[in-house]
DOTI-633672 format. One record per atom (N, C-alpha, C, O, CB): x, y, z; residue in three letters. Coordinates in nm, 2 decimals, padded with zeros to 4 digits. Atoms other than C-alpha are relative to their C-alpha. Glycine has a CB too. Layout:
BEGIN
east=X	north=Y	up=Z	res=ALA
...
This chain:
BEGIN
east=-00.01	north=-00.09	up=-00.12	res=UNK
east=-02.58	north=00.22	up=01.47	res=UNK
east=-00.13	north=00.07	up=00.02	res=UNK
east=-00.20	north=00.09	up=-00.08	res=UNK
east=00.11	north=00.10	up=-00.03	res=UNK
east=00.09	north=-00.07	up=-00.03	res=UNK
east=-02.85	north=00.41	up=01.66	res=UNK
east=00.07	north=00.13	up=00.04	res=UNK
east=00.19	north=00.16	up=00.07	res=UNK
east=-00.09	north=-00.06	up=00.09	res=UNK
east=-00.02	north=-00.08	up=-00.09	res=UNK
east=-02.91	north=00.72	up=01.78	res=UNK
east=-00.04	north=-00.02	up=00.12	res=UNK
east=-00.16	north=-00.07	up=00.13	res=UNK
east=-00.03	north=00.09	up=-00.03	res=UNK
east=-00.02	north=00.04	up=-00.14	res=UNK
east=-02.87	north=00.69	up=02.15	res=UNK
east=-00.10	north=00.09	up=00.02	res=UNK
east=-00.13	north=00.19	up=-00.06	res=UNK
east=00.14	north=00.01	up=00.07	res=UNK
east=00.08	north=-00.09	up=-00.06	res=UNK
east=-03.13	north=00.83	up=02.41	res=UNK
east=00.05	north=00.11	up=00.02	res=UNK
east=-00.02	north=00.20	up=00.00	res=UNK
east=-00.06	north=-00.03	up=00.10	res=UNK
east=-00.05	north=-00.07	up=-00.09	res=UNK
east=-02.89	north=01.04	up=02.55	res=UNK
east=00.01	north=00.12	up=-00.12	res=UNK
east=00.02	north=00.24	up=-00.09	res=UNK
east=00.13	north=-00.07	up=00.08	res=UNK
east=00.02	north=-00.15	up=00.12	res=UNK
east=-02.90	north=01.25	up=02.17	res=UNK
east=-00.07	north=00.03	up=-00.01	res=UNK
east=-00.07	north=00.15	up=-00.02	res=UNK
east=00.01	north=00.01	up=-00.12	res=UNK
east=00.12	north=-00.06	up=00.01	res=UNK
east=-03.23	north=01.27	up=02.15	res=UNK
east=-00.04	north=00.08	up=00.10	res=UNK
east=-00.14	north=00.15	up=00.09	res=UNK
east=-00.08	north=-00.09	up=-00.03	res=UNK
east=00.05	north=-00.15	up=-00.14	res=UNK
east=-03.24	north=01.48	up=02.50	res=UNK
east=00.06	north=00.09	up=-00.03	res=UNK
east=00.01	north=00.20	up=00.02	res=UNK
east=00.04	north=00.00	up=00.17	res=UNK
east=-00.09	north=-00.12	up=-00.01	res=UNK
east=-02.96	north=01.71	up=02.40	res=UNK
east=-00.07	north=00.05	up=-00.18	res=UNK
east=-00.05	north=-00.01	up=-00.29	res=UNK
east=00.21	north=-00.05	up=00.02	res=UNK
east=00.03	north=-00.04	up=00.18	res=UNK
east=-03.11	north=01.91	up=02.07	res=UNK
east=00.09	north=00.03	up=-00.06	res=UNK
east=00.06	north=00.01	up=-00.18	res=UNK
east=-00.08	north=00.12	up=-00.04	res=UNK
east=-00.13	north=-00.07	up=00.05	res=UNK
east=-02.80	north=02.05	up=01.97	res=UNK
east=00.03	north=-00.14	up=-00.05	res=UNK
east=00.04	north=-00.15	up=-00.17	res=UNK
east=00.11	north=00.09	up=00.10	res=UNK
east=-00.05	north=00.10	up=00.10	res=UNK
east=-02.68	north=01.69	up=01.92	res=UNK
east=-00.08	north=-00.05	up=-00.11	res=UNK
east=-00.02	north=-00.08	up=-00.21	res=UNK
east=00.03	north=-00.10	up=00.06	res=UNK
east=00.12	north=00.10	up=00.06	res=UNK
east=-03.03	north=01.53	up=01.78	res=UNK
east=00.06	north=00.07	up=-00.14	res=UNK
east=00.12	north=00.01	up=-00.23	res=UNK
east=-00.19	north=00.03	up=00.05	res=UNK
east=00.01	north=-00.12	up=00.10	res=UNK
east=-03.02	north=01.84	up=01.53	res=UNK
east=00.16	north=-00.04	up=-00.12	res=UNK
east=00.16	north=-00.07	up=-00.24	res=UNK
east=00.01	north=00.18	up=00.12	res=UNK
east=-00.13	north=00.07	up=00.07	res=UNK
east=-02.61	north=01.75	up=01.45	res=UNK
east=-00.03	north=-00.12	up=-00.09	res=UNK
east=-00.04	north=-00.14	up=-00.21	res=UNK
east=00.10	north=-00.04	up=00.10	res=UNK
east=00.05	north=00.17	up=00.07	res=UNK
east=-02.70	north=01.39	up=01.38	res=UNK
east=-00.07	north=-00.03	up=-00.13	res=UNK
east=-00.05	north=-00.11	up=-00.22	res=UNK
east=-00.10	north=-00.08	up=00.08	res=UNK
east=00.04	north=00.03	up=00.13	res=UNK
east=-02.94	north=01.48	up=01.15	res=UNK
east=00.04	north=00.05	up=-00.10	res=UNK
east=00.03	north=00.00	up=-00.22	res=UNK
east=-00.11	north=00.01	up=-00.01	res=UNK
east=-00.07	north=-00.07	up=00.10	res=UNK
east=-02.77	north=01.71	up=00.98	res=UNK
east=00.12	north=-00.07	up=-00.05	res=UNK
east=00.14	north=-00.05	up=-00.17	res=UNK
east=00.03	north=00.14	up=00.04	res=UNK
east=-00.10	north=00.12	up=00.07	res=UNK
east=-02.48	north=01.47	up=00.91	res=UNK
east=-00.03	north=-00.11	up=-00.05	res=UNK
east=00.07	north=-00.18	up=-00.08	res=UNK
east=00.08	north=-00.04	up=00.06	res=UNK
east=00.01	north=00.07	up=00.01	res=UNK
east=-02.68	north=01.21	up=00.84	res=UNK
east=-00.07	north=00.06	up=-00.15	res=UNK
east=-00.01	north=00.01	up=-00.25	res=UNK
east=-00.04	north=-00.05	up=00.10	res=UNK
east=-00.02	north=-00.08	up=00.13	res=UNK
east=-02.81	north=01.43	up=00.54	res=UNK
east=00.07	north=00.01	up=-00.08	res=UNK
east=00.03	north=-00.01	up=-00.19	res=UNK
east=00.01	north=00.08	up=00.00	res=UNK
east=-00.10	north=-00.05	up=00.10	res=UNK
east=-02.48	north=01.55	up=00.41	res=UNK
east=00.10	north=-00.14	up=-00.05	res=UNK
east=00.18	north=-00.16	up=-00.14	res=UNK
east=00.10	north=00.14	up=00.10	res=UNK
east=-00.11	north=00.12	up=00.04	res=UNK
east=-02.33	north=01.19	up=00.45	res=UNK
east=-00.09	north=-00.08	up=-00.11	res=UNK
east=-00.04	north=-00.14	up=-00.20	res=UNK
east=00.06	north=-00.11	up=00.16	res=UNK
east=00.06	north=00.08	up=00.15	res=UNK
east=-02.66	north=01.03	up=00.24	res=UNK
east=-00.05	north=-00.13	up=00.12	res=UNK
east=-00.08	north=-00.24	up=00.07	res=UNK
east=00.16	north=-00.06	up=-00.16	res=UNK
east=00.03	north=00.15	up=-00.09	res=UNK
east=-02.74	north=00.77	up=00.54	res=UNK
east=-00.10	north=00.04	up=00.08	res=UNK
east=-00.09	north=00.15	up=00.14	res=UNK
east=00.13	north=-00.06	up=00.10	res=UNK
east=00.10	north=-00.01	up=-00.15	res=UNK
east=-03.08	north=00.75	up=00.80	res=UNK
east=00.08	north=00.04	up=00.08	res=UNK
east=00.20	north=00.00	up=00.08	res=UNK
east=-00.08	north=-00.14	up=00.07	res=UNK
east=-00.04	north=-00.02	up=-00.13	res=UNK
east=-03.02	north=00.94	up=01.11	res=UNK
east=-00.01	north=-00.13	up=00.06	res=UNK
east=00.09	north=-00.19	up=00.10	res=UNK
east=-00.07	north=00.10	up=00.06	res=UNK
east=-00.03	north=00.15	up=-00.11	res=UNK
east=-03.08	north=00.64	up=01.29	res=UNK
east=00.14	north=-00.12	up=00.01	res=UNK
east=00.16	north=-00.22	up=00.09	res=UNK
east=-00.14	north=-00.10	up=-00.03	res=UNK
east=-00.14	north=00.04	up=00.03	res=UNK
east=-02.73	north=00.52	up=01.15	res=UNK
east=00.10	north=00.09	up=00.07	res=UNK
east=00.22	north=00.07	up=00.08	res=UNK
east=00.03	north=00.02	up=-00.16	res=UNK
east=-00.14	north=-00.02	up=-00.03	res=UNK
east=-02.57	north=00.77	up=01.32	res=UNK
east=00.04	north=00.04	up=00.17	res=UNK
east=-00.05	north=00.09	up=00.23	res=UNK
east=00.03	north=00.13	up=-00.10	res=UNK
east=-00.02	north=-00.01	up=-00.13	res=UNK
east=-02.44	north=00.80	up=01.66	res=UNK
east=00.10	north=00.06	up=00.06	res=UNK
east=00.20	north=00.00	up=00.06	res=UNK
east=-00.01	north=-00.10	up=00.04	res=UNK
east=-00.06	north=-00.08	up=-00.05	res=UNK
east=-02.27	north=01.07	up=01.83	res=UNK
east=00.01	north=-00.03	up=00.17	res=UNK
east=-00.08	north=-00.04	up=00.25	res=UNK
east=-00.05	north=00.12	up=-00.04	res=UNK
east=-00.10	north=00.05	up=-00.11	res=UNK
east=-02.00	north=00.96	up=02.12	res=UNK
east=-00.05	north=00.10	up=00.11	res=UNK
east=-00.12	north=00.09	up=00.21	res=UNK
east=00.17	north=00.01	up=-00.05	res=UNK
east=-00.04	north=-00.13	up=-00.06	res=UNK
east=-01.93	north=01.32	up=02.24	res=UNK
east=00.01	north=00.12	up=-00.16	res=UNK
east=00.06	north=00.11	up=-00.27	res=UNK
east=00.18	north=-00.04	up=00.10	res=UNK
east=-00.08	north=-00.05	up=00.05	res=UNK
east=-01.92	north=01.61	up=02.10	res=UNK
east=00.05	north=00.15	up=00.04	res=UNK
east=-00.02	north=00.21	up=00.12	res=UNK
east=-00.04	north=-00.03	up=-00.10	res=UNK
east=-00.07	north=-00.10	up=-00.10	res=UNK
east=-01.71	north=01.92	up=02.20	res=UNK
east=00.02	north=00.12	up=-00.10	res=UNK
east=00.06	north=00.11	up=-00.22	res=UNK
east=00.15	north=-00.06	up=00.09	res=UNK
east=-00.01	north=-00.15	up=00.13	res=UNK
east=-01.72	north=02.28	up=02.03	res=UNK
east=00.09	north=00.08	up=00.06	res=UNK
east=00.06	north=00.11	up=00.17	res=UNK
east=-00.16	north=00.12	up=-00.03	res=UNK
east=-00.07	north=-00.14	up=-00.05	res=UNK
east=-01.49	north=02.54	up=02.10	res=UNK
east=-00.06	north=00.11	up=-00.07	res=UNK
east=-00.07	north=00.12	up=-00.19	res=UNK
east=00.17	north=00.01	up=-00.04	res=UNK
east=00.03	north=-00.12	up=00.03	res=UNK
east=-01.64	north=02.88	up=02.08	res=UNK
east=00.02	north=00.10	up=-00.05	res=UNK
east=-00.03	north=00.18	up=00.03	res=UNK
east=00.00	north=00.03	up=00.04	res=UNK
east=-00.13	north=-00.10	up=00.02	res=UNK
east=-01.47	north=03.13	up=01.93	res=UNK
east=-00.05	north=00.11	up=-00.12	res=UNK
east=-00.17	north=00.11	up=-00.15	res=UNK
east=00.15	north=-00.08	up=-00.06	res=UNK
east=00.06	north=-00.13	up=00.10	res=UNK
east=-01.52	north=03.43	up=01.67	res=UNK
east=-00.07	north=-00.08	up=-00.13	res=UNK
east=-00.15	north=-00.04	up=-00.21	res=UNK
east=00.14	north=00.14	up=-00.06	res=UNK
east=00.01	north=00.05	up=00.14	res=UNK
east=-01.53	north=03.17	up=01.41	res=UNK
east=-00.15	north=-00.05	up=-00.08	res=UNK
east=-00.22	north=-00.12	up=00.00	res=UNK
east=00.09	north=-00.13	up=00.00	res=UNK
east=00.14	north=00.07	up=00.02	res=UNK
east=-01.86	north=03.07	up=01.24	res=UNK
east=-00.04	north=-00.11	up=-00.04	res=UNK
east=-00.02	north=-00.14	up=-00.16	res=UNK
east=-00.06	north=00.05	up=-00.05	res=UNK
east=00.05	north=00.13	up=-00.01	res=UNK
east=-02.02	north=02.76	up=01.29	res=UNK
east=-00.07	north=-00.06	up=-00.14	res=UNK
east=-00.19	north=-00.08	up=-00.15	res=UNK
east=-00.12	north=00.02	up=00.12	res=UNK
east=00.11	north=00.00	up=00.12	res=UNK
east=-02.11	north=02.68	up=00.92	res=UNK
east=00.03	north=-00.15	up=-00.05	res=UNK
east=00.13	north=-00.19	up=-00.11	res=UNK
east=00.03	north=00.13	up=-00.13	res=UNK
east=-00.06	north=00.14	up=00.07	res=UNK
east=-02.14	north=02.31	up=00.85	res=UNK
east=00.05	north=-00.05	up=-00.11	res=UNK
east=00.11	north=-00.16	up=-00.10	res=UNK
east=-00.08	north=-00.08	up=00.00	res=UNK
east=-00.08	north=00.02	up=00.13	res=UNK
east=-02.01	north=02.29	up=00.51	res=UNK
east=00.18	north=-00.02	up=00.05	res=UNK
east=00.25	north=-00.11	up=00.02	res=UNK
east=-00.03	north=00.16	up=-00.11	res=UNK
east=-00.08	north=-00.03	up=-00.02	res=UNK
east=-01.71	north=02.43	up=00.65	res=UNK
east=00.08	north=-00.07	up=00.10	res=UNK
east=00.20	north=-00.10	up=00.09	res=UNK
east=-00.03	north=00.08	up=00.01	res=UNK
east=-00.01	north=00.14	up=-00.10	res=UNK
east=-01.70	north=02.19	up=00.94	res=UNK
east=00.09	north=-00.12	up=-00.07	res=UNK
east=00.21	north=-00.15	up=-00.07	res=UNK
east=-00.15	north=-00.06	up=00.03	res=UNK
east=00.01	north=00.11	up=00.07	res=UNK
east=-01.75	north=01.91	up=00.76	res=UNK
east=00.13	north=00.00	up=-00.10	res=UNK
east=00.19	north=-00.11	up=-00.10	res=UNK
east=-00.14	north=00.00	up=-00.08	res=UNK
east=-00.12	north=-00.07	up=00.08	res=UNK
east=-01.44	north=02.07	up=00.49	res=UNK
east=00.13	north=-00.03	up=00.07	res=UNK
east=00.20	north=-00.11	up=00.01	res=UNK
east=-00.02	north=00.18	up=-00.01	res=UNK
east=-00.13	north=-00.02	up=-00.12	res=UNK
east=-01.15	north=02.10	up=00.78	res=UNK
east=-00.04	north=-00.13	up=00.03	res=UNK
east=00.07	north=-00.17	up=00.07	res=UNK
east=00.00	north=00.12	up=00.14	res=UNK
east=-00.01	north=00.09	up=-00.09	res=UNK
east=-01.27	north=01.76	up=00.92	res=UNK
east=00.05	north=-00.14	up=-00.10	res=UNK
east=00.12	north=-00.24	up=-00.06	res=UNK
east=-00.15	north=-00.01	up=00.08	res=UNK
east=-00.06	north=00.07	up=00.06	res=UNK
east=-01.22	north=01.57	up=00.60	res=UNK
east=00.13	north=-00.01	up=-00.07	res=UNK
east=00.20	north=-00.11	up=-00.12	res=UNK
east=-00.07	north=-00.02	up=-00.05	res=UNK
east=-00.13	north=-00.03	up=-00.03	res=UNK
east=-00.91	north=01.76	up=00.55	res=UNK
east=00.11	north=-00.06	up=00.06	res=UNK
east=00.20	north=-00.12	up=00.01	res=UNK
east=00.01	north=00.08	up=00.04	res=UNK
east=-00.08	north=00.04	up=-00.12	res=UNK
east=-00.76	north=01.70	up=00.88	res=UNK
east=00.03	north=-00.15	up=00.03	res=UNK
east=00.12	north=-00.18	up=00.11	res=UNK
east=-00.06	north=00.05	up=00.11	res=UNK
east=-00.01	north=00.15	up=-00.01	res=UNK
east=-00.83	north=01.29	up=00.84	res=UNK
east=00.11	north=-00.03	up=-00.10	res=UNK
east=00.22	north=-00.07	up=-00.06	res=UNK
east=-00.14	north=-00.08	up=-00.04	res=UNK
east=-00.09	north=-00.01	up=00.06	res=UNK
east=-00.66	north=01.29	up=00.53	res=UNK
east=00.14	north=00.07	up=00.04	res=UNK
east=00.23	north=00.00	up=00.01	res=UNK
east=-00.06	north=00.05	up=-00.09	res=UNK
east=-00.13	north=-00.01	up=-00.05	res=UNK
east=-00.36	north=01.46	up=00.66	res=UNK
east=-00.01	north=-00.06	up=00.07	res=UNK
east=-00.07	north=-00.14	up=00.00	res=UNK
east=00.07	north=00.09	up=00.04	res=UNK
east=00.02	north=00.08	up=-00.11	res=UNK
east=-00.39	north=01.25	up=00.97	res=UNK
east=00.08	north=-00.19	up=-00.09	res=UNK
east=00.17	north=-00.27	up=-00.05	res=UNK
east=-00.22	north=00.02	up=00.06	res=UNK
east=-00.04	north=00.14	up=00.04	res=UNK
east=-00.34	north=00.93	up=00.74	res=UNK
east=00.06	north=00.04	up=-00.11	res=UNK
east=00.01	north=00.00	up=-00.22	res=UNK
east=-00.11	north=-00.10	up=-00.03	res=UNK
east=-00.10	north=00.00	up=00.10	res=UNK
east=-00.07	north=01.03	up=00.53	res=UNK
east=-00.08	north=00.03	up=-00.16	res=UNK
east=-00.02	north=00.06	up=-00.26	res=UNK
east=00.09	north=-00.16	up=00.01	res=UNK
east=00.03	north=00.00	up=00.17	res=UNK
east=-00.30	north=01.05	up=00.21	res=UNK
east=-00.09	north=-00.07	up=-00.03	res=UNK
east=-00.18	north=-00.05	up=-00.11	res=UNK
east=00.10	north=-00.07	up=-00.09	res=UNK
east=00.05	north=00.14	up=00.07	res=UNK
east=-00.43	north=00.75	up=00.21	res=UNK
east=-00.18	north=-00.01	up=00.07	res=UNK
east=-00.23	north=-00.01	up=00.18	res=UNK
east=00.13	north=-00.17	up=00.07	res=UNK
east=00.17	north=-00.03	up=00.02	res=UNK
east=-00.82	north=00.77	up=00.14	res=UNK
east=00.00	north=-00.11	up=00.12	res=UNK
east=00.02	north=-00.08	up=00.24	res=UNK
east=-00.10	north=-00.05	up=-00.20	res=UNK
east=00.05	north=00.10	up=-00.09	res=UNK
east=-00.92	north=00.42	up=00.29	res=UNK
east=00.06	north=00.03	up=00.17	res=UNK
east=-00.01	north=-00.01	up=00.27	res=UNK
east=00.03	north=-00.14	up=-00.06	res=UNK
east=-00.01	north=-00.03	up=-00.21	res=UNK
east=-00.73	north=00.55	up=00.67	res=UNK
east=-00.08	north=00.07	up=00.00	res=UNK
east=-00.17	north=00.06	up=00.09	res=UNK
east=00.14	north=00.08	up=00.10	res=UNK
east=00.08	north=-00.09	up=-00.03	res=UNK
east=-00.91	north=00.82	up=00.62	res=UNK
east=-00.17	north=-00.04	up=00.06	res=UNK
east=-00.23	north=-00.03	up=00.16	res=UNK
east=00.02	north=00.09	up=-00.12	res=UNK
east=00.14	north=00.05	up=-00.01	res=UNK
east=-01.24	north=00.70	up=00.58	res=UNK
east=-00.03	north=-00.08	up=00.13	res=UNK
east=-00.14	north=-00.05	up=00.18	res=UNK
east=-00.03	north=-00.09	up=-00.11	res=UNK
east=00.00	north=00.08	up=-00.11	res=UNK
east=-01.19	north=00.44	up=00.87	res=UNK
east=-00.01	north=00.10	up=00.11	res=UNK
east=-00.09	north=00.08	up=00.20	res=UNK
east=00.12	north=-00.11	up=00.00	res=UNK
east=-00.04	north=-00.10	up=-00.09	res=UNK
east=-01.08	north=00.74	up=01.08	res=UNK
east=-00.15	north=00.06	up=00.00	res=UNK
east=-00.22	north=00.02	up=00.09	res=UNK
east=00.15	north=00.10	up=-00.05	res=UNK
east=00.17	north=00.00	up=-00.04	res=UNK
east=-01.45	north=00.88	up=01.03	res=UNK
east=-00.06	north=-00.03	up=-00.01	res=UNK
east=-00.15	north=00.06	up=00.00	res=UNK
east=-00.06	north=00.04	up=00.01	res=UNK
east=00.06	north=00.05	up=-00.05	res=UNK
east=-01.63	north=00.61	up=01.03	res=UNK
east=-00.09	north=00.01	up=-00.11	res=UNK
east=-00.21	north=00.03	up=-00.08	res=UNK
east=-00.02	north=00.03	up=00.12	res=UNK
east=00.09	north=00.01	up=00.12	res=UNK
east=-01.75	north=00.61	up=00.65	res=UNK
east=00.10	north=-00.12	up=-00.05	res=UNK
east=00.18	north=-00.19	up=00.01	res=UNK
east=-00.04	north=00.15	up=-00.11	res=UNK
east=-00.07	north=00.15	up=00.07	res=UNK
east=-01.64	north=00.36	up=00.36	res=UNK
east=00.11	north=00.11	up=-00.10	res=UNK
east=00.11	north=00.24	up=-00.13	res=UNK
east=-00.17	north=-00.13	up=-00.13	res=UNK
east=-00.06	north=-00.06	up=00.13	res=UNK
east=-01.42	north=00.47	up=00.10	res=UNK
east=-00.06	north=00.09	up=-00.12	res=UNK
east=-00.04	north=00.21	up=-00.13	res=UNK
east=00.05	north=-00.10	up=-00.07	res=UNK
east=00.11	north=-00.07	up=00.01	res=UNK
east=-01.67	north=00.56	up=-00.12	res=UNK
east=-00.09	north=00.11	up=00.02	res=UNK
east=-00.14	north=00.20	up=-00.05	res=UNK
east=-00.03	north=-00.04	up=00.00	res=UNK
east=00.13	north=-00.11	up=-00.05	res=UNK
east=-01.88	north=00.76	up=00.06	res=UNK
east=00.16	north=00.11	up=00.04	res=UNK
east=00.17	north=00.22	up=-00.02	res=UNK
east=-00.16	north=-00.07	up=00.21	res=UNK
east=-00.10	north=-00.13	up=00.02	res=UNK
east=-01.55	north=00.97	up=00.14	res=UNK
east=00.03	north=00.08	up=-00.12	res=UNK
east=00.03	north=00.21	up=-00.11	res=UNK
east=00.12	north=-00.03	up=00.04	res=UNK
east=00.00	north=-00.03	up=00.12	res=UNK
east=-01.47	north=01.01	up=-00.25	res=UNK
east=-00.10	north=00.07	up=-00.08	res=UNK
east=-00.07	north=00.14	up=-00.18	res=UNK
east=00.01	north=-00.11	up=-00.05	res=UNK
east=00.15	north=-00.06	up=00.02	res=UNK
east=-01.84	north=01.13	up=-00.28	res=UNK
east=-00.01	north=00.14	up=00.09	res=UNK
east=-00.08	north=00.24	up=00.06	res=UNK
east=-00.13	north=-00.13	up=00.08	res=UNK
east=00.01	north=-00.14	up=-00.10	res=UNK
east=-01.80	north=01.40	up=-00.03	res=UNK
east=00.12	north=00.06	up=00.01	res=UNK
east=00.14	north=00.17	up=00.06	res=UNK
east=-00.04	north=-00.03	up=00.15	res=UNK
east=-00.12	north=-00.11	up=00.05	res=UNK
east=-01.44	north=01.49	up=-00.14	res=UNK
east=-00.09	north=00.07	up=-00.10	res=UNK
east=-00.12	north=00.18	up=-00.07	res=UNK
east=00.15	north=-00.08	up=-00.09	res=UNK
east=00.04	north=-00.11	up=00.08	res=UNK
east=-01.63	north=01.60	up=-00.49	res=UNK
east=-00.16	north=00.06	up=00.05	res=UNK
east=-00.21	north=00.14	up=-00.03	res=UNK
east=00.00	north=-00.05	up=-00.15	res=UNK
east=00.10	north=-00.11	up=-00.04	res=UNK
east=-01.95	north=01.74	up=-00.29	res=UNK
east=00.06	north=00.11	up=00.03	res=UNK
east=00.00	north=00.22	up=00.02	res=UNK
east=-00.09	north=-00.04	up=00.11	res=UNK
east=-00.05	north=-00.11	up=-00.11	res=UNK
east=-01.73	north=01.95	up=-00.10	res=UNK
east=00.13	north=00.10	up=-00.12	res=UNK
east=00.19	north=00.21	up=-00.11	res=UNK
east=00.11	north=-00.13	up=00.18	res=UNK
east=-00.07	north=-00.06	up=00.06	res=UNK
east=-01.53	north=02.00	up=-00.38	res=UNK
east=00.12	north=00.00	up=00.05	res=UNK
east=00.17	north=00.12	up=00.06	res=UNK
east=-00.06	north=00.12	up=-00.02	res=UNK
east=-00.18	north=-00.01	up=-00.01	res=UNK
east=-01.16	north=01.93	up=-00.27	res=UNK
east=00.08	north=-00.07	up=-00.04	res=UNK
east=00.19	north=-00.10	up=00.01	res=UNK
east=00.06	north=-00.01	up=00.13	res=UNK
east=-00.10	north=00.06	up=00.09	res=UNK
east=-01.03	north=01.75	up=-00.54	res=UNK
east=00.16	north=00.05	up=00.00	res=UNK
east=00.27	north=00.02	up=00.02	res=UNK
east=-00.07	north=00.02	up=-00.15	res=UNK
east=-00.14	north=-00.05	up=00.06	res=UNK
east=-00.82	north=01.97	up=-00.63	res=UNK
east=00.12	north=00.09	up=00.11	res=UNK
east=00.24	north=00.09	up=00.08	res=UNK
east=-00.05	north=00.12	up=-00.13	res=UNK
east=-00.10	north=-00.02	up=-00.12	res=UNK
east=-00.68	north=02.14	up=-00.28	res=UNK
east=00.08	north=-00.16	up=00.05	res=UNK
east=00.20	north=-00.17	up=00.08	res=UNK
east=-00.10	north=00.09	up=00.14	res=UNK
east=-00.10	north=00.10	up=00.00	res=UNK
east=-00.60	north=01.77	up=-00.22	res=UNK
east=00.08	north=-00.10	up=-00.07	res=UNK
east=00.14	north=-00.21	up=-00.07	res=UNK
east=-00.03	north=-00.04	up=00.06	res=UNK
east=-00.07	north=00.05	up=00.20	res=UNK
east=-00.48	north=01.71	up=-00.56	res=UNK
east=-00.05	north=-00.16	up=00.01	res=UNK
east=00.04	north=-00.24	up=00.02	res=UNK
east=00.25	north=-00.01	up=-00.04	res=UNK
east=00.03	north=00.10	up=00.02	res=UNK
east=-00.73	north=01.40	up=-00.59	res=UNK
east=-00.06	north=00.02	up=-00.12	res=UNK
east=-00.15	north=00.10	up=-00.11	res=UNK
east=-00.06	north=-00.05	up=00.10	res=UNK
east=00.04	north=00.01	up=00.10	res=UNK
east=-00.82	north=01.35	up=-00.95	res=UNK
east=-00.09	north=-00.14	up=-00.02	res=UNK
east=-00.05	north=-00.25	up=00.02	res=UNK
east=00.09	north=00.03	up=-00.08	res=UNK
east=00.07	north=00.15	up=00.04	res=UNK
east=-01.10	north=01.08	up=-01.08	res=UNK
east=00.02	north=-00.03	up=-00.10	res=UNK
east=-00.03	north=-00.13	up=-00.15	res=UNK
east=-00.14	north=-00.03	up=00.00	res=UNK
């Protein structure tokens, strides 16, 4: 995957891209952002935290099951298992190794 022209005009996305391309372990130029849409709100924008709720919300989303999850955002199995214990949520989603 590239990053598309259309990220590299919007900084806010470029800036995203790279910063997930960072936390996931892969070249930015692997990663490519569709859309993406923020809601505003009192809450604060802290990518850890992001990133935290989003691999949460896949995992519930797929019953449990690591590999939907992973497919659901567009990593491998692995690389999700790797960023369950970066993120540290072994144990809120009772995954033990």
């Amino acid at each position: 995957m590239e990053i598309q022209s259309s990220i590299l005009s919007d900084p806010l996305k470029a800036s995203l891209a790279s910063e997930i391309a960072k936390h996931v372990g892969v070249d930015e130029t692997e990663v490519t952002l569709k859309s993406v849409s923020f809601e505003f709100s009192n809450e604060t924008l802290n990518l850890k935290d992001v990133i935290r709720k989003t691999i949460i919300r896949a995992i519930a989303r797929s019953g449990g099951k690591i590999s939907q999850a992973a497919k659901q955002l567009g990593i491998t199995r692995k690389t999700l298992y790797a960023m369950i214990k970066k993120y540290e949520l072994g144990s809120i989603l009772h995954i033990h190794e």
